[in-house]
Backbone bond lengths (Angstrom), bond angles and torsions (degrees), N, CA, C in turn:
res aa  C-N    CA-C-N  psi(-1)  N-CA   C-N-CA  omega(-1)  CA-C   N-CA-C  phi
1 X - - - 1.405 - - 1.497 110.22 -
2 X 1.164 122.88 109.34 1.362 128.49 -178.05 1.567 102.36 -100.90
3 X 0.931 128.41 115.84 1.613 144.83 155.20 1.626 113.00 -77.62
4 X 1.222 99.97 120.89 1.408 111.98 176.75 1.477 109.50 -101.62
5 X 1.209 84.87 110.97 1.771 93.79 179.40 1.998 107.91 -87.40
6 X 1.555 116.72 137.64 1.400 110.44 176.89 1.663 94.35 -102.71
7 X 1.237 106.01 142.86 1.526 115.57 167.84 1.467 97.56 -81.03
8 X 1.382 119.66 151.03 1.487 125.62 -166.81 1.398 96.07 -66.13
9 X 1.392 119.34 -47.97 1.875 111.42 -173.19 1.683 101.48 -60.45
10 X 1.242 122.93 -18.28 1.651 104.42 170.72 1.376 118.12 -85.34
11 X 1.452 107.54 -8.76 1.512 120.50 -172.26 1.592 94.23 -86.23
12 X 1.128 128.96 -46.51 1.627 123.09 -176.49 1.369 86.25 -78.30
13 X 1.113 142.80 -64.02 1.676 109.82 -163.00 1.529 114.62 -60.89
14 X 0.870 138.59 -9.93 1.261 129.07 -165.11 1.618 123.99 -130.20
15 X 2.085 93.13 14.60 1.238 112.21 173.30 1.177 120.36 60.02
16 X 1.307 131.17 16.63 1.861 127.06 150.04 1.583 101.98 -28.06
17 X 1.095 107.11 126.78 1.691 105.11 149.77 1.437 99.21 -102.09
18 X 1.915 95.99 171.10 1.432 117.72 -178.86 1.166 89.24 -95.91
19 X 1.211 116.25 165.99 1.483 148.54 156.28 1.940 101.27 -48.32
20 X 1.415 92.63 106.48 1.643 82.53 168.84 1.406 113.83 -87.38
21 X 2.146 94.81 159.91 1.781 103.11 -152.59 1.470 78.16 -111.54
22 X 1.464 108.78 159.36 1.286 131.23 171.43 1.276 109.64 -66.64
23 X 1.609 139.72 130.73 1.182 151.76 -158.75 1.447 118.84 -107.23
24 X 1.090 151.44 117.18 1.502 145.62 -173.16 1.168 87.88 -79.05
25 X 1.700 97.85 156.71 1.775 125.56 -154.96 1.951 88.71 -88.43
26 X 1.521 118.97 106.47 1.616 87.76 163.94 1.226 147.30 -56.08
27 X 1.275 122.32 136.68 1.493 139.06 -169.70 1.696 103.94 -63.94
28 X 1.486 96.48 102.06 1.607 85.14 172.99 1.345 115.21 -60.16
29 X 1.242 133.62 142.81 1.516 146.63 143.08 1.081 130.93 -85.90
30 X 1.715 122.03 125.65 1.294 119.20 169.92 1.579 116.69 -67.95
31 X 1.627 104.58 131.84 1.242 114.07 175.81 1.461 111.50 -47.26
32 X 1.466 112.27 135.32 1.744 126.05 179.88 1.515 110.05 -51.49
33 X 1.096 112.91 131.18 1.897 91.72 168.87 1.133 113.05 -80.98
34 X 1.253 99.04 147.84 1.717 120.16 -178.94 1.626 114.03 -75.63
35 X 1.445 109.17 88.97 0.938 111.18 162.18 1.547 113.23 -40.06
36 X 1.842 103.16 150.93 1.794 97.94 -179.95 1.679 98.53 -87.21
37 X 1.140 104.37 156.25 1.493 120.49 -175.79 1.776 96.31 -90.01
38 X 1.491 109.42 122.63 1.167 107.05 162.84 1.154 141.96 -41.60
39 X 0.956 153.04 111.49 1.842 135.28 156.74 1.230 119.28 -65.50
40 X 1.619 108.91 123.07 1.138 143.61 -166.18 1.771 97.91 -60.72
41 X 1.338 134.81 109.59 1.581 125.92 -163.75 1.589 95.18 -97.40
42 X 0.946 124.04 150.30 1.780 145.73 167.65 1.625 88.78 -76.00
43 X 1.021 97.87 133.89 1.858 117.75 169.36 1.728 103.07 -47.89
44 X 1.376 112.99 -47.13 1.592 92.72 177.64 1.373 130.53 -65.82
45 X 1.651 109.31 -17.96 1.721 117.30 164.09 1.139 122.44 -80.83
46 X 1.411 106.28 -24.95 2.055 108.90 178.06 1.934 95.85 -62.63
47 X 1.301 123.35 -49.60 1.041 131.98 -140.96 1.604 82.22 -98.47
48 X 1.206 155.68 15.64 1.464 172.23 134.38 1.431 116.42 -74.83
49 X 1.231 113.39 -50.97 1.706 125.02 154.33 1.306 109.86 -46.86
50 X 1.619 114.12 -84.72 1.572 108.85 162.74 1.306 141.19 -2.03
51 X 1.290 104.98 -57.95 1.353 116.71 -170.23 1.350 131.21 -77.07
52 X 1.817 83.87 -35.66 1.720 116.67 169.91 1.339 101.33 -53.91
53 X 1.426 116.74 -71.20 1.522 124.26 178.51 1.491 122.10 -36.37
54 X 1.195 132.35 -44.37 1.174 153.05 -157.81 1.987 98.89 -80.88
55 X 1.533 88.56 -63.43 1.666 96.15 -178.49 1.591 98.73 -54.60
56 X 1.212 117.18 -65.81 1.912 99.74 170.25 0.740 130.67 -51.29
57 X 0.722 140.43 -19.43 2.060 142.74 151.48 1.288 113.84 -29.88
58 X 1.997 94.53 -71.00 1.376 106.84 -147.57 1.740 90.12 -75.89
59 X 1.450 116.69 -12.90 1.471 116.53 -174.19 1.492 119.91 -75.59
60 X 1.133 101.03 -14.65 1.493 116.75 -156.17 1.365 117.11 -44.77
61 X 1.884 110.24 -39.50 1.190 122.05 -157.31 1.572 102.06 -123.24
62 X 1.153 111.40 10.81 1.829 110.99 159.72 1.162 107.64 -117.23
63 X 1.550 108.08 151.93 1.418 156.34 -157.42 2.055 89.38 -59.04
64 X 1.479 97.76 -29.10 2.173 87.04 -174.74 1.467 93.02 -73.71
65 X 1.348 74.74 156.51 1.772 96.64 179.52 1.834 117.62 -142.65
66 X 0.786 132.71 163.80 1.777 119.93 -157.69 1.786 80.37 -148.79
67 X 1.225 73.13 113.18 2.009 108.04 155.76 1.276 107.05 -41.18
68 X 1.658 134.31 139.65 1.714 114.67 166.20 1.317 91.09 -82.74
69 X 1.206 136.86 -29.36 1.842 109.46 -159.48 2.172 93.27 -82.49
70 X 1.118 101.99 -16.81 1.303 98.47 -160.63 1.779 120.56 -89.03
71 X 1.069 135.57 -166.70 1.465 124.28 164.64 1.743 98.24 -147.84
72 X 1.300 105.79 5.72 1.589 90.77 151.00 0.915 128.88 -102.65
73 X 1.786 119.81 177.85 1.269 122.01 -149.49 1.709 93.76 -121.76
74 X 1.695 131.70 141.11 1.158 141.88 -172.27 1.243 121.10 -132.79
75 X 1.409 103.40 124.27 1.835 97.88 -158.22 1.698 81.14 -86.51
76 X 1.085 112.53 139.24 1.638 155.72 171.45 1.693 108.00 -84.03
77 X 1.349 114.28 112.16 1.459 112.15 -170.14 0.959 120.90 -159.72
78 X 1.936 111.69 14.32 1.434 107.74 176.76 1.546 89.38 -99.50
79 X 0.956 138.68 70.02 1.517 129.83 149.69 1.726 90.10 -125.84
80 X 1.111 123.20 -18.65 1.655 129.51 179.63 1.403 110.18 -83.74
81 X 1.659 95.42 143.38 1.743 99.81 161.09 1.612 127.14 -84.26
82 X 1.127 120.27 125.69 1.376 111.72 -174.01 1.502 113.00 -41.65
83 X 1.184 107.50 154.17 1.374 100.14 168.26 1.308 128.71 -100.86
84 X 1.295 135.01 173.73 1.737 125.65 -141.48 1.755 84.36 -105.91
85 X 1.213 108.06 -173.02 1.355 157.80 -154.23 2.176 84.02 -89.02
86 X 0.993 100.87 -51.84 1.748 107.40 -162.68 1.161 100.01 -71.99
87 X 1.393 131.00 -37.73 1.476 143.64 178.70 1.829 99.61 -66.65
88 X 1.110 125.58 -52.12 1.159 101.22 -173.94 1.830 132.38 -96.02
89 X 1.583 92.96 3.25 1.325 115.50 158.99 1.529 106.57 -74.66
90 X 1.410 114.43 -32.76 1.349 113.93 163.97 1.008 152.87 -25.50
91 X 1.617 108.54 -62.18 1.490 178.21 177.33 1.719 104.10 -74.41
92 X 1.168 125.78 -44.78 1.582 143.57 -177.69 1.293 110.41 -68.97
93 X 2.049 102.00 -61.70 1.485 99.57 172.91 1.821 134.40 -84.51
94 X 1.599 94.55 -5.65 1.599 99.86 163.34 1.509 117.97 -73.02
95 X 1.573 119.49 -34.51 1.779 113.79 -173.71 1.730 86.78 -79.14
96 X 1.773 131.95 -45.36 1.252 112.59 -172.94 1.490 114.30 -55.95
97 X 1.450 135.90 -36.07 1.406 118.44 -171.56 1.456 102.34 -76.69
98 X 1.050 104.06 -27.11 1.897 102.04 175.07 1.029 100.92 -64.06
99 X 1.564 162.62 -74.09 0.999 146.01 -125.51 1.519 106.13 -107.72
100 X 1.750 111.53 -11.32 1.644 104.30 153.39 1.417 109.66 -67.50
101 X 1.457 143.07 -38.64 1.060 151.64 -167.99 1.494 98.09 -62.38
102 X 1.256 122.79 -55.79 1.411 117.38 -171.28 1.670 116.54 -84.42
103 X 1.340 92.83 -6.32 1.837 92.26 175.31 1.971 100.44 -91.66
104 X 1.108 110.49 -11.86 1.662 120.32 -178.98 1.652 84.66 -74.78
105 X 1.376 142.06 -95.31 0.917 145.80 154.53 1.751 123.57 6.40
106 X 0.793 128.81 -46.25 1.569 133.38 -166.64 1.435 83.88 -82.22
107 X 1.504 122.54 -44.49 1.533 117.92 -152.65 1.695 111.94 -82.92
108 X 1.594 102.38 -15.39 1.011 107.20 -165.35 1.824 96.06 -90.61
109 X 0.975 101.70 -31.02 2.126 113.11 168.27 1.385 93.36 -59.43
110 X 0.894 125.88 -47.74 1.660 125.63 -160.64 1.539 101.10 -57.51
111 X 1.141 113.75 -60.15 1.258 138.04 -167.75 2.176 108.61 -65.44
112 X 1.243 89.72 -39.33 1.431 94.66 179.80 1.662 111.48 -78.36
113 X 1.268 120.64 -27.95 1.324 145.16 165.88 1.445 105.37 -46.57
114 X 1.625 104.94 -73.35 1.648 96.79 -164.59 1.684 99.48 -74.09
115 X 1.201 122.35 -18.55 1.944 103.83 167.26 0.760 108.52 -37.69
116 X 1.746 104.76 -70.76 2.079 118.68 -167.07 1.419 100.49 -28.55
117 X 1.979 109.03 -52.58 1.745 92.87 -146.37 1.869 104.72 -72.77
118 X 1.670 101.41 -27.05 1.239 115.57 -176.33 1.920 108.78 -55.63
119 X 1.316 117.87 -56.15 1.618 106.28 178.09 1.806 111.03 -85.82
120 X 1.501 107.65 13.86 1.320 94.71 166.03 2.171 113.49 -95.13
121 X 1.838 87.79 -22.32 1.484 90.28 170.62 1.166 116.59 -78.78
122 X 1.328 115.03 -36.16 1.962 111.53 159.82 1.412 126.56 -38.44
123 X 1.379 130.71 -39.32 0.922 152.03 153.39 1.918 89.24 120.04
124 X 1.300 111.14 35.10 1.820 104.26 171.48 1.365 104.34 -91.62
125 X 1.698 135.65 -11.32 1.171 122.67 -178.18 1.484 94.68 -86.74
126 X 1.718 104.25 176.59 1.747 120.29 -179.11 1.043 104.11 -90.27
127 X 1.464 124.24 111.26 1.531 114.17 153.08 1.090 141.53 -53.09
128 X 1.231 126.80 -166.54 1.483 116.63 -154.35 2.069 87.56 -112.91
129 X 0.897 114.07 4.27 1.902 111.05 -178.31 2.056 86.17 -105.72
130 X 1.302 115.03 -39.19 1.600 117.99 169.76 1.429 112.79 -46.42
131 X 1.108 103.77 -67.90 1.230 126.75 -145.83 1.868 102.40 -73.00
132 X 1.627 120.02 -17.70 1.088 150.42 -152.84 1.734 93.84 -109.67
133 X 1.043 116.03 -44.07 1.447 123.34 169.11 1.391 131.44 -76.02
134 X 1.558 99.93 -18.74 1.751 117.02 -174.51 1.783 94.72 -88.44
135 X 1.433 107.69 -55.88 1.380 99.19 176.68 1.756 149.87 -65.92
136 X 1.631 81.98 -1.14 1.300 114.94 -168.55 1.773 98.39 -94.21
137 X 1.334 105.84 -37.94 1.390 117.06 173.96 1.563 119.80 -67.49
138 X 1.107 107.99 -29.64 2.003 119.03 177.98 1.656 90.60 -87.16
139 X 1.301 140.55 -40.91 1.278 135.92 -141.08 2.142 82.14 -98.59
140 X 0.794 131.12 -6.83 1.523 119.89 -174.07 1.844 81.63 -114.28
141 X 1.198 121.67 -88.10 1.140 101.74 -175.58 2.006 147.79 -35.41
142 X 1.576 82.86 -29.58 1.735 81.63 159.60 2.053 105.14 -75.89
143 X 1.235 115.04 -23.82 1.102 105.82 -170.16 1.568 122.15 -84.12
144 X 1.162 115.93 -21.92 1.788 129.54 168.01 1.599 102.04 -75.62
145 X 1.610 121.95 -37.62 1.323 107.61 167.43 1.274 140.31 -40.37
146 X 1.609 78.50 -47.60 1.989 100.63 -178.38 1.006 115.29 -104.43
147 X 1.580 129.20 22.09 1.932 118.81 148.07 1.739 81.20 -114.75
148 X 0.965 155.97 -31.08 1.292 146.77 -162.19 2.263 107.11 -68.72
149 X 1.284 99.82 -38.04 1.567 106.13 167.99 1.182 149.11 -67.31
150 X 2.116 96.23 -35.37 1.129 103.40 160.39 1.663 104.05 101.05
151 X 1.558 120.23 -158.61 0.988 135.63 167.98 1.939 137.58 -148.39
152 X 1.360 97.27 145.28 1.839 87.97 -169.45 0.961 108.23 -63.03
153 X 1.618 135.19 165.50 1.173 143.39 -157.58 1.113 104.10 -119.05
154 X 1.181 132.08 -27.54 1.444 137.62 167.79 1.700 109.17 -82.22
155 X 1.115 113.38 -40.54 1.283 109.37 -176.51 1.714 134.93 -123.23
156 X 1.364 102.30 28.02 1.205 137.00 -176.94 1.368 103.23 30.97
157 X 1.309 109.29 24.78 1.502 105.11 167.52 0.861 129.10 -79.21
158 X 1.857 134.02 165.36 1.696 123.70 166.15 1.320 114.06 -69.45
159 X 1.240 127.22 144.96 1.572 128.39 179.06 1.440 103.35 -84.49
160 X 1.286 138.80 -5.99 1.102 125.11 -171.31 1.764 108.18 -79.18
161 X 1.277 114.96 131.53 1.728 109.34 175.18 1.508 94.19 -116.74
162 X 1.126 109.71 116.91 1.653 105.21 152.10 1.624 109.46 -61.16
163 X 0.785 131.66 149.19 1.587 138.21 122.70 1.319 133.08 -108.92
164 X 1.740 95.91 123.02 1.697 137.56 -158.81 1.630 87.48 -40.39
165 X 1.318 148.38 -67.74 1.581 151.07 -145.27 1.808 87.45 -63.31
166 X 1.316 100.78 -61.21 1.839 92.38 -158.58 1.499 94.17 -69.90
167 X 1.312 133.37 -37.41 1.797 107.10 -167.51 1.604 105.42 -83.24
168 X 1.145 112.71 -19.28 1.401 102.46 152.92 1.329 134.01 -34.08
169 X 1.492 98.93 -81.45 1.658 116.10 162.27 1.343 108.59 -33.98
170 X 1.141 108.57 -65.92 2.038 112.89 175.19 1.533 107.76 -9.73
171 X 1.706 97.11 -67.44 1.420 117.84 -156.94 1.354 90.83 -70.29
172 X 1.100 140.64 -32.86 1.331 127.59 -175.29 1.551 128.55 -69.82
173 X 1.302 88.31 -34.17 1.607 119.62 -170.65 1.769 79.12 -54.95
174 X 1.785 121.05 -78.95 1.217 120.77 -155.69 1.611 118.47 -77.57
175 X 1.703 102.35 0.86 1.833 93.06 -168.45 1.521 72.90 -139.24
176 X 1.307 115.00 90.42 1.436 135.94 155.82 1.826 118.63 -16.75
177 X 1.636 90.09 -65.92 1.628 112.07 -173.50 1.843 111.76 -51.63
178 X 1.643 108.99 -16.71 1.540 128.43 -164.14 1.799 105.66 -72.32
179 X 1.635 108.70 -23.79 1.144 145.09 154.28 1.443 111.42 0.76
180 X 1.549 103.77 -83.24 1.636 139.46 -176.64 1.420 96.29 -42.14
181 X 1.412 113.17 -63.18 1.935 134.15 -152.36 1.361 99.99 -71.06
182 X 1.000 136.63 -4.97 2.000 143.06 -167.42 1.411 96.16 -83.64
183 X 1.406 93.34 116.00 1.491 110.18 165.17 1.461 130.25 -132.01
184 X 1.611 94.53 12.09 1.377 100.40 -180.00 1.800 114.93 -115.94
C-alpha cells in the first residue's frame, strides 16, 4: 500500500481543496453611536464660552435671572417683601449726606483752584520756563552721578545709590508746591 502523500505547495498548485469547516452564524451588531464630532472653536468663542460659564456661576446665587430669548438681566423680587416707606426715607437721607459731603468737597477744590490761579498771577507759582530749568537741573545731576561712579566689578552694577529722603528733599528744594505732599 503506497500512500501518496501531497506536500501542501502541490496541494495549492493542483487545487486540492480542504474539507470545508462549519462557520458560526455572524453576530449582528448594533451600529456604535456616533458620537457628535466636536467643533473646532476659534479662541474668540472658547473665551465667549468662558465667560458665559463664569457669569453663571457668579450668577448662580442672586435673585437676577436672564430670559433665554433675551440678553437682559431682571432683578427677581417676587420671592421678596417690598420694602416700607422707612427704608426709603432711609435711602433719601444716605445719597443726601453724600452729596452734602461731596458738595463740601467740590467747594473746597474751588477754593484751592482760584489760589493756584491767584499765586500763579502773582507770579509766586513756577512757570513753565522755571519749572523747565529745575528739572533739567535734577536730570543732569542725577546724570554726572551715574557716569561719574562707574560700576561694581563683581556685580556689574551701577554704584550710584540714590537715597529716596535726600532726592526727595532735592525735589522739594526745586518744586516748592512738593512742600504740602511731605510725609516723611
Amino acid at each position: 500500500m503506497a500512500t501518496t502523500k501531497k506536500k501542501p505547495v502541490t496541494i495549492a498548485k493542483t487545487g486540492a481543496k480542504k474539507p470545508a469547516t462549519a462557520r458560526k452564524p455572524a453576530t449582528k451588531r448594533k451600529p456604535a453611536a456616533k458620537k457628535p464630532v466636536a467643533k473646532k472653536l476659534t479662541p474668540a468663542e472658547e473665551r465667549d464660552q468662558k465667560a458665559k460659564a463664569t457669569v453663571k456661576e457668579l450668577l448662580k446665587d442672586s435673585p437676577i435671572t436672564t430670559p433665554p430669548q433675551d440678553d437682559l438681566l431682571i432683578l427677581d423680587e417676587s420671592d421678596k417683601e417690598p420694602k416700607g416707606v422707612e427704608w426709603l426715607e432711609e435711602q433719601v437721607t444716605l445719597q443726601s449726606t453724600e452729596i452734602e459731603r461731596l458738595r463740601v468737597e467740590l467747594a473746597t477744590e474751588k477754593q484751592n483752584n482760584v489760589t493756584l490761579q491767584e499765586q500763579v498771577a502773582k507770579g509766586g507759582g513756577v512757570s513753565d520756563s522755571e519749572l523747565q530749568k529745575n528739572v533739567t537741573t535734577i536730570f543732569n545731576e542725577l546724570q554726572t552721578n551715574y557716569l561719574k561712579m562707574g560700576r561694581n566689578q563683581q556685580t556689574n552694577q551701577p554704584n550710584l545709590v540714590i537715597p529716596p529722603a535726600a532726592f526727595m528733599n532735592r525735589l522739594i528744594m526745586f518744586f516748592p508746591f512738593l512742600k504740602g505732599l511731605k510725609r516723611f
